[in-house]
N, C-alpha and C positions, 0 to 999 in steps of 0.2 A: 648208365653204368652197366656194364658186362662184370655182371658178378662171378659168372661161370672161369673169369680169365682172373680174378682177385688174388692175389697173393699176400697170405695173411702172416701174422708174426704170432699166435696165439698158440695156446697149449692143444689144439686141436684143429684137424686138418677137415675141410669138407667133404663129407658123403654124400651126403641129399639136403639141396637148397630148393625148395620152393615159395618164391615170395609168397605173404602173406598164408600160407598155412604149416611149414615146419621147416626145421633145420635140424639133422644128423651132424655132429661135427664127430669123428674118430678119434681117438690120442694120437698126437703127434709126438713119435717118440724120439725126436731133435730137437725138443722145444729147449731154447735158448734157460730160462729160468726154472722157477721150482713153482708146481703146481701139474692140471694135466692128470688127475688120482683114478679118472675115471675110464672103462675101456671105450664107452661110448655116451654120449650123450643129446639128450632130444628136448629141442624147443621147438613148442608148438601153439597155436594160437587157439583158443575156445573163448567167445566174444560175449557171448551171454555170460555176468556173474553167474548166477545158481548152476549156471552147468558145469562152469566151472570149479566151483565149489565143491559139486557132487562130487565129480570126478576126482579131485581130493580128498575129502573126506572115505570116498570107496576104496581109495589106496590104488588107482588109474594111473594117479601122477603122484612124484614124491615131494612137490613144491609146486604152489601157485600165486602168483603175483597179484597183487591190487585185492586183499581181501575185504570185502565190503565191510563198511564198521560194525550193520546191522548184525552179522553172523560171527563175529568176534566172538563173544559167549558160547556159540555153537560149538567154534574147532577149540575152545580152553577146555572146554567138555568131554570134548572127543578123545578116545585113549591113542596113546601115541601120535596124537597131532598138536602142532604148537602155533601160535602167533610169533611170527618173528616182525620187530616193528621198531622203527629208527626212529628218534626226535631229528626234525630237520626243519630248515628253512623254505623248506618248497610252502606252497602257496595256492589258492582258489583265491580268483579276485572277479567282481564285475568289473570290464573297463568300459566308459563312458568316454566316448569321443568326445573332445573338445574343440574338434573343428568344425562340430555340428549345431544348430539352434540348440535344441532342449538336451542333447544329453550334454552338451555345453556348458547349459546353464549351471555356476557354480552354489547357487542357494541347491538346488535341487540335487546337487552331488553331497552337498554336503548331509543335508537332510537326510538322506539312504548311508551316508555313516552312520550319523546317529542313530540309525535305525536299527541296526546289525545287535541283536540279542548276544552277542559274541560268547560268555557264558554259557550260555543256554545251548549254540553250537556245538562248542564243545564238547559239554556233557553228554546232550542227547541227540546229535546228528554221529560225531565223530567214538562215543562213549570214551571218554576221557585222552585219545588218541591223536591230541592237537595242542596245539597251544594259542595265547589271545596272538590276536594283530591287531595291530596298528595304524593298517591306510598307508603303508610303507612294505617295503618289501625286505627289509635286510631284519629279519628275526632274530631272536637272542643265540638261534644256533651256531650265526656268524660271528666272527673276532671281530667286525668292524662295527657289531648292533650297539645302537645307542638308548640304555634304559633310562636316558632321562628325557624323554618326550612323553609328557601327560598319556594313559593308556585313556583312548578313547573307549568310552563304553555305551551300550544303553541310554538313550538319554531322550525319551519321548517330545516332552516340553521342544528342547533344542530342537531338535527335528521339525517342530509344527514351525518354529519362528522362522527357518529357513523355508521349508514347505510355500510357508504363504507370503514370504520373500520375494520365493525361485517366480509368482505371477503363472506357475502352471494348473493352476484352479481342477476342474473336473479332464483335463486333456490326460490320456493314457499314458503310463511311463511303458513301454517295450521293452524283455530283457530278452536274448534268445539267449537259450540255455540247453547244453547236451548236456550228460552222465561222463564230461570228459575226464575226472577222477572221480573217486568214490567219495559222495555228498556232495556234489557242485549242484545238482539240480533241488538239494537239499536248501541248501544256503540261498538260494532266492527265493524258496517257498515263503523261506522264517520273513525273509524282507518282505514279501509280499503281504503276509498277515499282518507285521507290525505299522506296515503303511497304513492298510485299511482304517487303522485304528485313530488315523490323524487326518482322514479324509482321501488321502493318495491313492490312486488306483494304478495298481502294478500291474502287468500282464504277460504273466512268466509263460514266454514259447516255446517250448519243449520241441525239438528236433531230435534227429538221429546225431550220432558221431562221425556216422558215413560220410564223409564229405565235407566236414564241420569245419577246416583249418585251411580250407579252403574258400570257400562258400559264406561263411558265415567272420568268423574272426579279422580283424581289421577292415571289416567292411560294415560291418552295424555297426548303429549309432550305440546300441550297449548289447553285452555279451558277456558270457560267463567263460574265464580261463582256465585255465591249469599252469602252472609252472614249475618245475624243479629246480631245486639250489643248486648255485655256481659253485666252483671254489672259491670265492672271492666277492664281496659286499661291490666293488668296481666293474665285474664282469657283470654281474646282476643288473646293474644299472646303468653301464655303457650296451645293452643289451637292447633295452627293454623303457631304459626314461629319459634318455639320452634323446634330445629336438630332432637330431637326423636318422637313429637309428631306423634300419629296415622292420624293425618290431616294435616300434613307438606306438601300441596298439589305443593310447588314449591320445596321440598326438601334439601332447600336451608340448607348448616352447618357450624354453628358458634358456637364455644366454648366459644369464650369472650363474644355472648351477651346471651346463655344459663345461664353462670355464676354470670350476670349483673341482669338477668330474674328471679330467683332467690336470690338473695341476697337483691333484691328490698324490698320484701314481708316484711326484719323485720326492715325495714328503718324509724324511725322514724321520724327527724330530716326534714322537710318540705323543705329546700335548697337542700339538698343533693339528695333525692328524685324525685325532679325536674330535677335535673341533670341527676339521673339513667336514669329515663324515657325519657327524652330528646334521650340521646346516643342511647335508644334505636330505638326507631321510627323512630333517623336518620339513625340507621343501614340498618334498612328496605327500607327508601326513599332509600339509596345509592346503597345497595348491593342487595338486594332482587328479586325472580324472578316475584313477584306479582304490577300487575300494575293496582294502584286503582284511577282512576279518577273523579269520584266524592260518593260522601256519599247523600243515598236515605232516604226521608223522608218514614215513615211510610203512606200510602196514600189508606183511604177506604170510604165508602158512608155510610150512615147513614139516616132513614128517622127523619123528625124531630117530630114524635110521640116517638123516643128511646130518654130516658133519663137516667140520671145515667156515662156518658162516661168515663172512667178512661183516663191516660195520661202518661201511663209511657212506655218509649221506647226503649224496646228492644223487641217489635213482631208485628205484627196486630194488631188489636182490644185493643189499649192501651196495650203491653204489654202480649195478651190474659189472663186480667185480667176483662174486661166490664162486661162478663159475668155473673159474680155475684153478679154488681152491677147494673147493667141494669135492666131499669122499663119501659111501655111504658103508654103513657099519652095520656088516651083514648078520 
């Protein structure tokens, strides 16, 4: 793509594009709608958290995305810095290929369900900035979520039964795992210790992100993701759980809920719908190689001179929709 030749429809026209280190956009002062408040604005990329943090918190930058949860307390502290943080369906999951011998094996997937302190995430990876999951991906944030699927939780015992099921005795579980959202390399740690405790030997591989979505995701046998919420319970999982999809990162195949997945789409009938989706999410809790243990608020800093904040949640920055409403109040 020839970006330099792009012709945008946005409330701001481009000055300076430099991939992967900044964007100048100017106001576009024909912009078709209402937004555009600002004379200029700059995104730019700082890859290390703390440095980015700095630079927020020094008043460098007057918003920064992906606030680490650990430093949360830090900017509520801070004068005139704020936490701005959505509930959302987005997600951290391990996915376990199931095309594979052992990350296959479904005693041993199940077992690292059980395993996931989900709780305990929550509170003290995420500090209260999450919500449980379920081993499913369509969260309570969505109209299609189904709360009547038992909440998987904790469950040591369970865990062993399956453990010495799965026949993986002393052979190593591999997860490779980047910093690809904030707490992902968190969340295998807790699995890794809770395993120890039932014999399991984990061996969280910590990598760079450089490279990660290429290199690394749908090619291990397990892996640590990121995902963001759709608009929709159907895009989410025509996406992502769907037998042929190009992001079927657990490869998991199912004809019946493919068929279910689909026929959903021209359902009108509000009972019956509820059903579809129900079957399906419980397909995924059941059978699936994907284990999601909790659903991650959207969580970023904002100085309180930014005003204007959108709220819709499925990215960053509301949605990475702020930006065209955002004003700052001098």
């Amino acid at each position: 793509t020839d970006f330099s030749t792009a012709v945008g429809t946005g409330p701001y026209k481009v000055k300076e594009f430099k991939p992967g280190v900044r964007t100048v956009g100017q106001r576009f002062e024909n912009f078709w709608g209402e937004g555009g408040y600002l004379d200029e604005i700059e995104h730019f990329g700082i890859g290390d958290p703390v440095a980015r943090l700095n630079a927020f918190l020094a008043g460098d930058v007057d918003a920064m995305v992906n606030l680490p949860p650990k430093a949360i307390g830090q900017v509520e502290s801070a004068p005139g810095k704020n936490v701005w943080s959505l509930k959302s369906g987005a997600y951290i999951n391990i996915a376990c290929r199931k095309d594979m011998a052992m990350s296959g094996n479904h005693d041993l997937i199940m077992a690292m369900k059980h395993l996931m302190d989900r709780e305990r995430m929550v509170k003290g990876v995420y500090k209260g900035q999450a919500s449980l999951g379920n081993d499913q991906p369509i969260g309570s944030a969505y109209f299609d979520h189904s709360p009547e699927i038992p909440q998987r939780m904790l469950d040591p015992d369970k865990a062993k039964y399956h453990f010495e099921k799965s026949g993986i005795g002393n052979t190593t579980v591999p997860i490779v795992a980047a910093e690809v959202a904030p707490g992902a390399i968190d969340q295998c740690l807790f699995l890794q210790r809770e395993a120890a405790k039932i014999g399991m030997n984990v061996d969280v591989q910590k990598v760079t992100t450089d490279g990660y979505w290429g290199a690394v995701w749908l090619k291990a046998p397990m892996c640590v993701v990121s995902w963001n919420m759709r608009p929709t319970a159907n895009i989410m999982m025509t996406l992502a759980f769907k037998s042929d999809a190009a992001w079927n990162e657990t490869y998991h195949q199912d004809p019946e809920f493919d068929k279910i997945l689909v026929e959903v789409r021209g359902v009108t009938d509000p009972a019956k719908r509820k059903e579809m989706y129900h079957t399906l999410q419980e397909k995924i809790h059941n059978d699936n190689g994907s284990i999601i243990p909790i659903h991650r608020n959207y969580v970023d800093a904002v100085s309180d001179k930014v005003k204007g904040l959108t709220h819709v949640p499925l990215n960053n920055f509301g949605g990475a929709e702020a930006p065209v409403t955002m004003w700052l109040d001098a």
